[in-house]
N, C-alpha and C positions, 0 to 999 in steps of 0.2 A: 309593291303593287305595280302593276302594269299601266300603263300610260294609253292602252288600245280602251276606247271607250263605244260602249254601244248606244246609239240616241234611241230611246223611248219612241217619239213621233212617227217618226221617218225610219226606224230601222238601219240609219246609216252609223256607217262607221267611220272615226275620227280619232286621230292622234292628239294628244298633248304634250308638246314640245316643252319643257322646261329652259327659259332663258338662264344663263351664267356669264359671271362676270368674263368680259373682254372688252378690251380698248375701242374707243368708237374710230372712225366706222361700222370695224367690226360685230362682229355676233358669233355667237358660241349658244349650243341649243344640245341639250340632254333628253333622252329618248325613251324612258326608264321600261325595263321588260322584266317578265319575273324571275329571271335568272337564267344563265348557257348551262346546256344547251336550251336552244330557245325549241318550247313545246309546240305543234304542229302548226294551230292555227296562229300565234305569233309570228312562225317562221312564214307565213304566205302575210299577213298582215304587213312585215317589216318590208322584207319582199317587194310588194307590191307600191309601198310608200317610194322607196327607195330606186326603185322602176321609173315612176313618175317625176321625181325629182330629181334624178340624174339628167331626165330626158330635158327636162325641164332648165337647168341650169347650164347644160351644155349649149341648148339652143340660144337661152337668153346670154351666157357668156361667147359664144363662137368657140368654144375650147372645146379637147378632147379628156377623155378620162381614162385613169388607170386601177389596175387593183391588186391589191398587193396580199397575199396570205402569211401570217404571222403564226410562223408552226411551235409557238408556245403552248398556243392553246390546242391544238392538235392533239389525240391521243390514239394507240393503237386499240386499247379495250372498249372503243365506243365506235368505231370504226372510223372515224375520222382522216385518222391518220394513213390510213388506207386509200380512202376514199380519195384523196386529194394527191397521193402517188402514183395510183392507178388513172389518174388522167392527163397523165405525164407530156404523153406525146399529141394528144389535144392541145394542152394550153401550153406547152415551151416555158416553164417555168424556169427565170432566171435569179440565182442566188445572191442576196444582199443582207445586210444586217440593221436589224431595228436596232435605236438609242431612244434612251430613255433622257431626256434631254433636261430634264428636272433631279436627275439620278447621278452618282458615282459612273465616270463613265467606265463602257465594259474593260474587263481585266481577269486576268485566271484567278482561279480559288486560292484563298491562302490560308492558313491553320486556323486564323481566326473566323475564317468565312463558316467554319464547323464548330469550334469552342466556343461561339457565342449562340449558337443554333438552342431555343429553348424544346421544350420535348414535344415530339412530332412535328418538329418546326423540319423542313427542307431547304437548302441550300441556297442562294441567287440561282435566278436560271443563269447559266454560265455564258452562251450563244442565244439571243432571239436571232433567230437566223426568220428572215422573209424573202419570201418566193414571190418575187414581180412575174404576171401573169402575161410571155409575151404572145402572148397572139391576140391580135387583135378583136378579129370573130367571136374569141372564146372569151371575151371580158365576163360578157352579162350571165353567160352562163356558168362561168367559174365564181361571179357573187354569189348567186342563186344555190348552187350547188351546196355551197362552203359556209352560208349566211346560216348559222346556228350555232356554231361552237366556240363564236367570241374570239376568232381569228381574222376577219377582211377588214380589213381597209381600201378607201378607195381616195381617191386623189385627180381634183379638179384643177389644171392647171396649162396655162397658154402650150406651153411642149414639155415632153417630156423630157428631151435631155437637158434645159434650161433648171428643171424642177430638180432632178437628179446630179448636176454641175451643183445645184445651190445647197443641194444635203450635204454635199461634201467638205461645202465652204464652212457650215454651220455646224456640223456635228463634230466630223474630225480632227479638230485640233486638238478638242482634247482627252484623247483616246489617245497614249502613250503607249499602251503594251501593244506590240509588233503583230501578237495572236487577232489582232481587231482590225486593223490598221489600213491591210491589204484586200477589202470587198471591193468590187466592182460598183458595188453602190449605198445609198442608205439610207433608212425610214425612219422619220420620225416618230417617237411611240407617244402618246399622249392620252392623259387620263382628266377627268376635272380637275382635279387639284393641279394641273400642272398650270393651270390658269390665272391661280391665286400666287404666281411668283410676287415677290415684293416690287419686280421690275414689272409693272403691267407688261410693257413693249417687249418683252420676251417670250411673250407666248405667240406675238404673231411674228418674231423671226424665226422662233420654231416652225411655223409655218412652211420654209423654205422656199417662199413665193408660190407657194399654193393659193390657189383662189380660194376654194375648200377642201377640208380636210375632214374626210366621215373614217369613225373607225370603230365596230365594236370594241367594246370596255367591257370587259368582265368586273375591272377593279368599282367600277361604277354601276354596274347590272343594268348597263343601258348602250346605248348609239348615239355618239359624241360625231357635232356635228358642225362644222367650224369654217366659216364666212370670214376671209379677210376684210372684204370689202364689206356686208352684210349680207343677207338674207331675206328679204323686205320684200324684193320684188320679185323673187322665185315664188317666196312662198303666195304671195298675194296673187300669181300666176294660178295656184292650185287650189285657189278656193280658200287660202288659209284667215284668218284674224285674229286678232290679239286679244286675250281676256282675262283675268287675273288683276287685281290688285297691281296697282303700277305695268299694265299688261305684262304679268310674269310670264305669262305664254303662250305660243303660239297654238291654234286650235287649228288642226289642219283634217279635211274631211278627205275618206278615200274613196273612190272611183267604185261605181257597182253598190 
């Protein structure tokens, strides 16, 4: 079920945020959609939250934002994969590699990667390769664009080469095979479960000193949404409040 709720009264429309577990300060907030690709009016609903929020968090943090596409989820029979080629010289997209930071880190296929494959089971993806979105201009319009198919990320943080110097620190050591080794940069990939590590404090150095860290989830069928510091007073910025049984969540109304 979708998390987009319509209010009876008033006709307005309002999110609920699902809280999850993270260290405090911290907050981590789930977005639940009915599934990528995301159906039309979701994709203007998320959209349009995600508009607000940014604008919002950037102003209340003074930081810049980045956004990053994760051509996993990309595909060419849906045009996706297209779509986000063909805008090549628009957005200057530059090559780096997602890690799965709760995973085996990446490494080439080996015989067992296939003998233990159950039937219609497919392979590890071998490469998440993600395309950091350089132009600056073309940020809001390359989320927008790309905000369906359970590939953008975006990334809340004081600068960007401080954010990108810290992926390296955190991700790469332990990536051994030489085929991974050498990206110019790298993204963290993160799903809810990678929250429930038994080291609470691991999920926010996966963070890489990101302020926040938004990223569609497909493994989640939602928009993972993730506060080092918290979320309290952005959201409280946009009209949101708390409600749920031990305020499980965040109720946040949108614009129009």
């Amino acid at each position: 079920m979708t998390s987009v709720s319509i209010g009876e009264e008033h006709h307005s429309a309002f999110l609920h945020l699902e809280r999850l577990p993270f260290p405090s300060p911290g907050e981590a907030l789930l977005l639940r959609v009915s599934g990528f690709p995301l159906p039309p009016v979701e994709h203007r609903i998320i959209e349009t939250f995600l508009q607000s929020f940014t604008s919002a968090a950037t102003r209340h943090l003074g930081m810049g934002f980045d956004v990053f596409i994760h051509m996993a989820a990309l595909q060419h029979k849906d045009g996706s994969a297209i779509k986000f080629s063909s805008k090549g010289r628009e957005w200057l997209p530059k090559l780096g590699l997602g890690v799965w930071p709760d995973r085996p880190a990446p490494a080439i296929w080996t015989r067992d990667d296939f003998e233990e494959l159950g039937p219609g089971e497919k392979p590890r993806t071998l490469r998440n390769q993600v395309f950091q979105v350089n132009s600056l201009k073309a940020r809001d319009e390359a989320r927008a664009a790309m905000l369906e198919w359970g590939g953008v990320i975006q990334v809340i943080a004081k600068d960007n080469a401080s954010f990108l110097a810290r992926t390296r620190e955190v991700l790469l050591p332990s990536i051994k095979d030489p085929c991974f080794n050498c990206f110019p940069f790298y993204v963290p990939l993160m799903q809810a479960q990678s929250l429930t590590h038994e080291d609470g404090e691991k999920a926010r150095e996966w963070l890489c000193g990101a302020s926040i860290y938004i990223r569609e989830s497909p493994e989640d069928s939602g928009l993972l949404v993730i506060g080092a510091e918290g979320l309290h007073s952005i959201l409280k910025s946009l009209g949101a409040s708390s409600e749920g049984e031990a305020a499980k969540f965040w109720r946040v109304p949108l614009p129009g």
